[in-house]
C-alpha positions in Angstrom: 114.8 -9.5 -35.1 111.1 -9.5 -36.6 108.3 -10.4 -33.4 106.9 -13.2 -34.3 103.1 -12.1 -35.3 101.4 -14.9 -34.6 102.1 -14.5 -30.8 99.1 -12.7 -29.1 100.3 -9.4 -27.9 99.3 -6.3 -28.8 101.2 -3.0 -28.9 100.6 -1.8 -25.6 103.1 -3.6 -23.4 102.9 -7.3 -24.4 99.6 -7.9 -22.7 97.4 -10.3 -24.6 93.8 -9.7 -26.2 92.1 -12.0 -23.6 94.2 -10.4 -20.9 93.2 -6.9 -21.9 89.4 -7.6 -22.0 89.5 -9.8 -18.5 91.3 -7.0 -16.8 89.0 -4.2 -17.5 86.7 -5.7 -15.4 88.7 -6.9 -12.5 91.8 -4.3 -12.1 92.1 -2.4 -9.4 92.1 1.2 -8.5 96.1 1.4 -8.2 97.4 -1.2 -11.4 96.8 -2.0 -14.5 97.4 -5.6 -15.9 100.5 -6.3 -14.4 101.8 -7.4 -18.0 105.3 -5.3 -17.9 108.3 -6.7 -17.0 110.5 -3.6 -17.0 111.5 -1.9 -13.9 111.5 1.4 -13.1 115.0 2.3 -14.1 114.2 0.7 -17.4 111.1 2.7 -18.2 113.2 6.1 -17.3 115.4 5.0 -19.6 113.1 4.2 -22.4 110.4 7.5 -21.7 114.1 9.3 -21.5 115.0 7.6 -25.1 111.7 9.1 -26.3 112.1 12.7 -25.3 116.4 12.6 -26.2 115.6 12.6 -30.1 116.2 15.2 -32.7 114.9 17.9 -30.1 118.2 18.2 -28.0 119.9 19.2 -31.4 117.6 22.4 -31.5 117.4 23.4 -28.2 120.1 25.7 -28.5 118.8 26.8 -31.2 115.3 27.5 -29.4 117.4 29.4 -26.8 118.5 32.1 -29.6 115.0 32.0 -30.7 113.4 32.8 -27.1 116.8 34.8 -25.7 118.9 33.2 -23.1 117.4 33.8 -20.0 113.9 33.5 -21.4 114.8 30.8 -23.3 116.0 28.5 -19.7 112.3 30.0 -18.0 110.6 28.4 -20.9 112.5 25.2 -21.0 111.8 24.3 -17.3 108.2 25.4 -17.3 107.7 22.7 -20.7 109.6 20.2 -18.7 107.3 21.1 -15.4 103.8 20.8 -17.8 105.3 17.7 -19.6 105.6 16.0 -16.6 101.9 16.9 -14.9 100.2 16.3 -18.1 102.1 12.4 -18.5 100.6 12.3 -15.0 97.5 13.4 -15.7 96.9 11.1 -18.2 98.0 8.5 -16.7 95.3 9.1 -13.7 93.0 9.5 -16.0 93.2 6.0 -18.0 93.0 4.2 -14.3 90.1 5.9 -13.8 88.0 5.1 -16.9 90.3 1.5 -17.1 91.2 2.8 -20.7 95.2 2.5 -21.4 95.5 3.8 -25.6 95.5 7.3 -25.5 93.4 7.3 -28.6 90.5 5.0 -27.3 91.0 6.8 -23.9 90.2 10.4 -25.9 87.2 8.6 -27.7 85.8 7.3 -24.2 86.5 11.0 -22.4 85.8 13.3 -25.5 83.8 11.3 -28.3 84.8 11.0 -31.8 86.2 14.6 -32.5 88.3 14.3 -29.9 89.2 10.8 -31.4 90.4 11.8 -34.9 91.8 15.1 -33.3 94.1 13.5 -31.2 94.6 10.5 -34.0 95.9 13.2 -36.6 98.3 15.3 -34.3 100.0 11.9 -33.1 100.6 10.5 -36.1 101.3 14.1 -37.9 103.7 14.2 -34.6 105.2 11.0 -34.8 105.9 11.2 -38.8 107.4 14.6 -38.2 109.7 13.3 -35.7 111.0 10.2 -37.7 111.8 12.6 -40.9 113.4 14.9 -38.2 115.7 11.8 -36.9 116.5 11.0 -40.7 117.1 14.4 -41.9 119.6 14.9 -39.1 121.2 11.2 -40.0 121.3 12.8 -43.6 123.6 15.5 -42.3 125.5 13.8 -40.0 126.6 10.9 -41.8 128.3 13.0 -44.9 131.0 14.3 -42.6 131.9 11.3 -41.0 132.3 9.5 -44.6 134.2 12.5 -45.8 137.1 11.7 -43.1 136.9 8.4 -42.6 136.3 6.6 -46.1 136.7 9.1 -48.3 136.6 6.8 -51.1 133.0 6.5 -50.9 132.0 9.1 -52.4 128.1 8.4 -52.5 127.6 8.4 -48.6 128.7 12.0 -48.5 125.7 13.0 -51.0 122.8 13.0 -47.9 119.9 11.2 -49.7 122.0 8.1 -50.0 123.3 8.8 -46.4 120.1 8.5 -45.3 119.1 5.6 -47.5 122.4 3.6 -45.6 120.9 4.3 -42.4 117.8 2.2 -43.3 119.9 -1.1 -42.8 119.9 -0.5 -39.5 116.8 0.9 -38.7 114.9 -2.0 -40.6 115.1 -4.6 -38.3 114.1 -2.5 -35.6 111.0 -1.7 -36.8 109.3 -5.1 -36.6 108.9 -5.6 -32.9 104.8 -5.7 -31.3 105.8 -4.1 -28.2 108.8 -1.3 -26.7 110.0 -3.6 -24.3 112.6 -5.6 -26.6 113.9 -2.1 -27.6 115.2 -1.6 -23.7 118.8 -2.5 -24.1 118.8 -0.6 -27.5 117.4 2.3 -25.0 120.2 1.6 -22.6 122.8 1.8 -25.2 121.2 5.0 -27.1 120.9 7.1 -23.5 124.3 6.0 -22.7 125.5 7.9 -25.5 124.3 11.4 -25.2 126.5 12.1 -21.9 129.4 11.3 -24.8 127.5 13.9 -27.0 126.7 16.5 -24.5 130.0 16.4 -22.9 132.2 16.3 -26.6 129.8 19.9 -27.3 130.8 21.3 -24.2 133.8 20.4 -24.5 134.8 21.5 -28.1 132.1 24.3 -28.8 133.8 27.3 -26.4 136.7 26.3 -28.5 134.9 28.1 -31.0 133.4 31.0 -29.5 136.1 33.2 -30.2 134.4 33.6 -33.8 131.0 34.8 -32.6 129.2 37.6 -31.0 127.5 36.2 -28.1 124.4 38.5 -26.7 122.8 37.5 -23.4 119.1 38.8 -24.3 116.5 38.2 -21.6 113.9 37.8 -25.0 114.7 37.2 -28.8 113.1 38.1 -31.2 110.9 34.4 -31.9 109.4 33.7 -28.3 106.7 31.6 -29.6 108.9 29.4 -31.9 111.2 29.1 -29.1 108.1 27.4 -27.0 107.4 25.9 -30.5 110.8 24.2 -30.5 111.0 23.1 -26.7 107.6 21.5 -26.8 108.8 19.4 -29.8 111.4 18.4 -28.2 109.8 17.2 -24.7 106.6 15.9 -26.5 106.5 12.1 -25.2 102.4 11.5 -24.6 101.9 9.4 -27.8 104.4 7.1 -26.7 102.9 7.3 -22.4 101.0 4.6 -22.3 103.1 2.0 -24.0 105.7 2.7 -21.2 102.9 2.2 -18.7 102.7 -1.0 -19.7 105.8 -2.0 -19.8 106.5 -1.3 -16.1 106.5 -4.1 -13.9 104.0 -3.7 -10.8 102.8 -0.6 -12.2 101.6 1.5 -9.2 101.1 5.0 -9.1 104.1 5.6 -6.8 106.1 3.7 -9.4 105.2 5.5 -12.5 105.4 9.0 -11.1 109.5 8.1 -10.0 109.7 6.3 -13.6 109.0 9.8 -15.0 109.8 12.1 -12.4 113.3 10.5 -13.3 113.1 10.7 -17.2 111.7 14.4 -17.1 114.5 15.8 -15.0 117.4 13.7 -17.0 116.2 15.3 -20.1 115.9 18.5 -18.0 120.0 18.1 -17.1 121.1 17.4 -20.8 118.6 20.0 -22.4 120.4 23.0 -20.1 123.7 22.0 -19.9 123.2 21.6 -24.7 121.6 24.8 -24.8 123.9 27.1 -22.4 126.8 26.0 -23.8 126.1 25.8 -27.5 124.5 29.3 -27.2 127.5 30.7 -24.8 129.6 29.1 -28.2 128.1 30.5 -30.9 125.7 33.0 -29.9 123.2 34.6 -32.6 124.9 31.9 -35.5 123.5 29.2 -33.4 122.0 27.1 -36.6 118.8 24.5 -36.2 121.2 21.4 -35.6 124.2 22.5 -33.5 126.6 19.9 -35.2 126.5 22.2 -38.5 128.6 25.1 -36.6 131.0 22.7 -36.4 134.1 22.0 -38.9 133.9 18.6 -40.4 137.2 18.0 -40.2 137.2 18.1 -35.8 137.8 14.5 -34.9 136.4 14.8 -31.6 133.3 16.4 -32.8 133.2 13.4 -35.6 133.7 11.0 -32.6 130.2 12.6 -31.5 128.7 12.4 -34.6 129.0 8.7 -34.9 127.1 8.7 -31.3 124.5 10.6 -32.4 123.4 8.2 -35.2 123.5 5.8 -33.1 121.9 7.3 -30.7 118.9 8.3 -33.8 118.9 4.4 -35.2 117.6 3.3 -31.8 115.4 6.5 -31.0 113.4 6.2 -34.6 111.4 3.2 -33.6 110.0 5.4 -30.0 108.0 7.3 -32.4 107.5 4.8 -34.8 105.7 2.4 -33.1 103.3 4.9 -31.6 102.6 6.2 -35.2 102.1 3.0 -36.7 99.6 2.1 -33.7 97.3 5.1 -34.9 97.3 3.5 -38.1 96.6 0.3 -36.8 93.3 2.2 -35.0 92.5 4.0 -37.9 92.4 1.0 -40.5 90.2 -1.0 -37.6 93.6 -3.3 -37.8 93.3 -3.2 -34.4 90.5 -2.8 -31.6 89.5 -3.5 -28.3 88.8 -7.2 -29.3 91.6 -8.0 -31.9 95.4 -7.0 -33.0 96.6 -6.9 -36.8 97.4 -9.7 -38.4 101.2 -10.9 -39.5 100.4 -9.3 -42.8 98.9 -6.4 -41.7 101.7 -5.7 -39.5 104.3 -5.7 -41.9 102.2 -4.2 -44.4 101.7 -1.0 -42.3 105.1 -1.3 -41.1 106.8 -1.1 -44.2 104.9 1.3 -45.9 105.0 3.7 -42.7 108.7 3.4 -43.2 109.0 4.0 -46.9 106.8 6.8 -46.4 109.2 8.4 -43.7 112.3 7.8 -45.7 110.8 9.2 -48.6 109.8 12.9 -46.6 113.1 13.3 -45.3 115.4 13.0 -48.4 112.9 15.6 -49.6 112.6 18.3 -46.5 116.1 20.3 -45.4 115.0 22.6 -43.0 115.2 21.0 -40.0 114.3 24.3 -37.7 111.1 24.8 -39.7 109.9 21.1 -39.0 111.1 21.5 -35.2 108.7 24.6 -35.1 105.5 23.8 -37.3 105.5 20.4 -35.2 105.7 21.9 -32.0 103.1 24.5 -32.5 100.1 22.4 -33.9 101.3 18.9 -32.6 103.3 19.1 -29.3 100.6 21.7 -28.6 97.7 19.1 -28.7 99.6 15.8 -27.7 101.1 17.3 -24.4 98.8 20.2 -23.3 95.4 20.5 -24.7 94.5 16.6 -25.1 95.4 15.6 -21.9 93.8 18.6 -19.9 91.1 18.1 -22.0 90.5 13.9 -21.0 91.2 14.8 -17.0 88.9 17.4 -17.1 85.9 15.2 -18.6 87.3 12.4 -16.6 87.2 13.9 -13.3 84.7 17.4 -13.5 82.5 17.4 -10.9 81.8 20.9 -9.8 79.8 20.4 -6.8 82.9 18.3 -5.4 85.8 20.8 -6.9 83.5 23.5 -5.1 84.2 21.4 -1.7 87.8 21.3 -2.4 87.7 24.8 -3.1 85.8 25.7 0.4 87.8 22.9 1.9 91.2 25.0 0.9 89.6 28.1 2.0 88.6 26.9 5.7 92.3 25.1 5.9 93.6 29.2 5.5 91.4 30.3 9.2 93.7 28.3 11.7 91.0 29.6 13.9 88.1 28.3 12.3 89.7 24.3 11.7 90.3 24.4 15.4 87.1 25.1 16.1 85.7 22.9 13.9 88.0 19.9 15.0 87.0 20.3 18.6 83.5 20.7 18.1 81.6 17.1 18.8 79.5 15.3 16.5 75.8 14.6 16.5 74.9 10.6 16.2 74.4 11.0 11.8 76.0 14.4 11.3 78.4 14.4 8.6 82.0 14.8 9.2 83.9 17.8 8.1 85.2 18.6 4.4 88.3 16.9 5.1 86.2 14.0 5.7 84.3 14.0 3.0 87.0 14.5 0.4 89.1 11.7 1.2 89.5 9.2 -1.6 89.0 11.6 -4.2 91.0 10.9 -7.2 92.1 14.5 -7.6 93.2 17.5 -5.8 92.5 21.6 -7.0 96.2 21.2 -7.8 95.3 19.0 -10.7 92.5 21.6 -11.5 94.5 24.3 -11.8 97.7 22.2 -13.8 94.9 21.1 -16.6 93.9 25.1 -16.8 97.5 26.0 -17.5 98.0 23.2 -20.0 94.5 24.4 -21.5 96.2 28.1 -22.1 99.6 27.2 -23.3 98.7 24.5 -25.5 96.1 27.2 -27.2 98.4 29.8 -27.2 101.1 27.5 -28.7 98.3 25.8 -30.9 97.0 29.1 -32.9 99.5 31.9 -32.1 102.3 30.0 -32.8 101.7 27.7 -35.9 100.2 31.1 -37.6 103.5 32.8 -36.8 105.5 29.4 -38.2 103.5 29.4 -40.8 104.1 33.5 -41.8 107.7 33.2 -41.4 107.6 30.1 -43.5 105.2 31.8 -46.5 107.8 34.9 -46.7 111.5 32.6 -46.8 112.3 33.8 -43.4 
């Protein structure tokens, strides 16, 4: 299952070197190199694969963190800014005819913004694997315990996680997202099977909890922490860009219009119910409040690691890219060699493997990631690269006065019936059409701006507290 290396693709989508370069100069303003081959149901599927990771296991847990009601208000408004700022991004590569998010930050915001964004996506990405492993390493000890109970070392979690390397292995090996599809089809089909067994079994349990319907909890912050982390998706954008096939505008924005509210759907209907279940016991993975012995909930087990085996690679391959970047392994001009794939591959890997048999808290790593790398990838980064992309005052000004003159029905009337003169420019309207933006956009990249530094120094400092006093 290992891409061949010699073949020239590089990791954005399976277009070539030679394709890349030649279409920077002749695409136009509504594709990209028409490379992809996936259709827009595919790509929903995979951008959906890449937000459905560890993150849906904590979102309950989030919920008891922010209270319930505040909790939900949160959770929509992360999905609402993940899915401008994937947008906006998006937009914002056409325009500058950059499509890697990290040369795309070095065009728009020089080299700080380069190794910025290069250390939170791979800090991200890392996170997320050990997160996917550390949850395999709880999850498989159960199932062993029931159903081969004469294997006694699968139950200990370091070598339940070292099992679950066989099959991650060969997955790690591909150039490009697009083989992983029908592993993306099979992982997404699973999670209904998870969501519903949880709904199903966990009011079977609430009987043993107090359940309090708070409008805010006590952790606000790492709630917003927690739900970022789990709709983070960015790093991973323009990889799925690629692999769409006849990749216009209108096609992308259903791609992730679709994604972003199918995450939306499973995220409420995992949170309300686990927290309606188990209220203020809620713990950081929602499986560990339930009885290993439950052979429906074991049922679900086994489709979550599936689910994990073919969500590692989402994260991995965007991870191992920033290496690739960093190391000069790969630029504009040239992809990594054979050996220098599987070099960086490999050790990546090991080095993931290696974090999670050593980290246990899973709800400290959903938090500290979310605060000072969700923060960056989906809010400030991307705000950050449409605003140098598209700033022009004098023209946002227009827009502005534009809006304002659209408010006086009066005054368009007016200014619609009046004639004119042989040279005299046309009205606003007129003059705005074609612009790449709208003050909506404006105003979306000021809102990312605030929460991601809100999230970014309020709430890693508060992670970090509660993590230097054992709380």
């Amino acid at each position: 299952m290992m891409a061949n290396a010699s073949d020239s693709t590089s990791s954005v989508g399976g277009c070539s070197t030679e394709e890349q370069i030649k279409s920077r100069s002749t695409q136009d303003a509504d594709t990209v190199p028409n490379s992809g081959t996936s259709s827009t149901t595919a790509v929903s599927f995979n951008i959906l694969n890449s937000v459905i990771g560890s993150g849906i296991l904590g979102i309950p847990f989030a919920m008891r963190e922010g209270g319930f009601f505040a909790g939900i208000v949160i959770l929509l408004s992360v999905a609402a800014l993940t899915n401008f700022s994937m947008n906006a991004l998006i937009k914002s590569g056409r325009k500058v005819g950059v499509y890697q998010f990290p040369y795309l930050a070095e065009k728009t915001l020089g080299q700080v913004g380069y190794h910025f964004l290069n250390f939170i996506v791979w800090f991200d990405c890392i996170g997320s694997c050990v997160s996917y492993l550390i949850i395999i390493g709880d999850t498989i000890p159960p199932l062993a315990a029931m159903s081969v109970p004469g294997i006694q070392i699968l139950q200990n979690r370091v070598y339940a996680i070292l099992f679950s390397t066989i099959f991650i292995a060969p997955l790690i090996f591909f150039r490009t997202v697009s083989p992983l599809a029908k592993f993306s089809v099979v992982s997404v089909c699973c999670l209904p099977i998870i969501s519903l067994t949880v709904a199903i079994r966990a009011p079977k349990y609430a009987a043993e909890h107090d359940i309090s319907y708070d409008f805010i909890g006590d952790n606000v912050l790492g709630a917003i922490g927690v739900m970022s982390f789990a709709f983070v998706v960015n790093q991973s954008a323009f990889l799925h860009f690629a692999s769409l096939k006849n990749s216009t505008d209108k096609r992308w924005l259903k791609s992730t219009r679709n994604a972003v509210i199918g995450s939306v759907g499973l995220y409420i209907m995992f949170a309300v119910v686990g927290y309606m279940s188990f209220g203020s016991d809620i713990q950081d993975n929602i499986f560990k409040n339930f009885p290993a012995d439950d052979p429906y909930i074991n049922f679900a087990r086994f489709c979550l690691f599936v689910t994990l085996l073919f969500t590692f690679p989402m994260l991995f391959y965007p991870a191992r890219e920033i290496v690739y970047v960093v190391t000069k392994c790969q630029t504009p001009t040239r992809i990594p060699t054979r050996f220098e794939h599987i070099t960086i591959s490999v050790v990546f890997f090991i080095l993931s493997v290696f974090l999670s048999c050593l980290i246990h808290d899973l709800g400290k790593v959903y938090q500290v990631i979310g605060a000072l790398c969700a923060s960056g990838i989906s809010y400030l980064v991307p705000a950050a690269v449409f605003l140098a992309t598209f700033w022009n005052s004098r023209l946002i000004w227009s827009k502005l006065r534009h809006t304002v003159d659209r408010l006086s029905d009066k005054d368009n009337e007016a200014t619609v019936q009046t004639p004119l003169l042989p040279g005299q420019p046309g009205p606003v309207a007129s003059r705005l059409e074609g612009s790449d933006f709208s003050l909506l956009d404006i105003v979306g990249c000021g809102v990312l701006l605030i929460v991601g530094l809100i999230s970014l120094i309020a709430g890693t400092a508060h992670t970090v507290s509660d993590i230097l006093n054992g709380k």
